[in-house]
C-alpha positions as CSV (number, residue, x, y, z in Angstrom):
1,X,8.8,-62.2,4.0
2,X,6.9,-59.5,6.2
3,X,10.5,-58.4,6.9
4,X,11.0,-57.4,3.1
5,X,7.5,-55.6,3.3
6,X,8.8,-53.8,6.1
7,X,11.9,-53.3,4.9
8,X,10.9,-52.0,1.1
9,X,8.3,-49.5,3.2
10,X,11.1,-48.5,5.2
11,X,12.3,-46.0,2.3
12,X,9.2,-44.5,1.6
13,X,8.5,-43.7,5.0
14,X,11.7,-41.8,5.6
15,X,11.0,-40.0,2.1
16,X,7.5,-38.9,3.7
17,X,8.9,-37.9,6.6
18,X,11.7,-35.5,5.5
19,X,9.7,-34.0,2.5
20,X,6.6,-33.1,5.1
21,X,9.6,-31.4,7.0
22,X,11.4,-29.5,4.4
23,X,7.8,-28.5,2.9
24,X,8.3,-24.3,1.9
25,X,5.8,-22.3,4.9
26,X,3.1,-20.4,3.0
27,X,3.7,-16.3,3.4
28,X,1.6,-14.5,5.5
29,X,0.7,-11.2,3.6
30,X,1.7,-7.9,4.5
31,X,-0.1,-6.2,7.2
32,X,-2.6,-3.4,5.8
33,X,-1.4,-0.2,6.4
34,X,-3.3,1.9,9.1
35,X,-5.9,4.7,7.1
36,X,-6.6,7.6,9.5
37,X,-9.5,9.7,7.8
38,X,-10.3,13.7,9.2
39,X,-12.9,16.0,7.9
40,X,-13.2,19.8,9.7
41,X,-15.7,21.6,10.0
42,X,-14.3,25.0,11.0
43,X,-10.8,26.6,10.1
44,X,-9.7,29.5,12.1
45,X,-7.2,31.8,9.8
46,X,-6.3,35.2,11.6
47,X,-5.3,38.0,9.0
48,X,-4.4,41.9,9.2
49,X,-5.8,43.4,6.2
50,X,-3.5,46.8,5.9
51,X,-4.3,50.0,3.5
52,X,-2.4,51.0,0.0
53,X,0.3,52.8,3.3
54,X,0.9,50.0,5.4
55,X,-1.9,51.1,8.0
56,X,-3.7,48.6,9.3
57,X,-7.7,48.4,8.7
58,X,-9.9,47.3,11.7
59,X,-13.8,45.8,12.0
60,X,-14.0,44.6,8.5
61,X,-17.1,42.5,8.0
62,X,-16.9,39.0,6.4
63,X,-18.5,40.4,2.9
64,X,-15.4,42.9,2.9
65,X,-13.2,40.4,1.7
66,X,-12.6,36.8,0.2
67,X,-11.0,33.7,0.9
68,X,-9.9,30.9,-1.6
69,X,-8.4,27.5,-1.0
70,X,-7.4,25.3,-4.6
71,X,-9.0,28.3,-6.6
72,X,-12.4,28.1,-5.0
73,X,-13.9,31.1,-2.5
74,X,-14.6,29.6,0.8
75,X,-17.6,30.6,2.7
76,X,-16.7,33.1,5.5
77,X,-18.7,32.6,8.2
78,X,-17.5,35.1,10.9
């Protein structure tokens, strides 16, 4: 008798044993990509402002001319 019992278990076991083995592995998500934020202060821009003949002007002052970035004037500072 307990060898029926252990044989009729027999099947189940086995069954157990391969679906715990064949079970699908979860996904790991994606890595997040890396965000790299920068703010500046300061931007340098060097620029020869020339005359109506192609002379070049020297020792303009800041409030001489403008500078615009996306439409908007840009504080000049020096």
């Amino acid at each position: 008798m307990r060898f029926l019992i252990s044989f009729a278990l027999l099947p189940a076991m086995l069954a157990l044993a391969v679906s715990a083995q064949t079970a699908k592995p979860t996904a790991t998500p994606p890595p997040e990509p890396e965000v790299v934020k920068i703010s500046t202060n300061l931007i340098q821009l060097d620029v020869t402002v020339t005359d109506q003949k192609g002379s070049v002007v020297r020792d303009m002052k800041a409030n001489e001319f403008q500078v615009f970035e996306n439409g908007e004037r840009q504080k000049i500072s020096n």
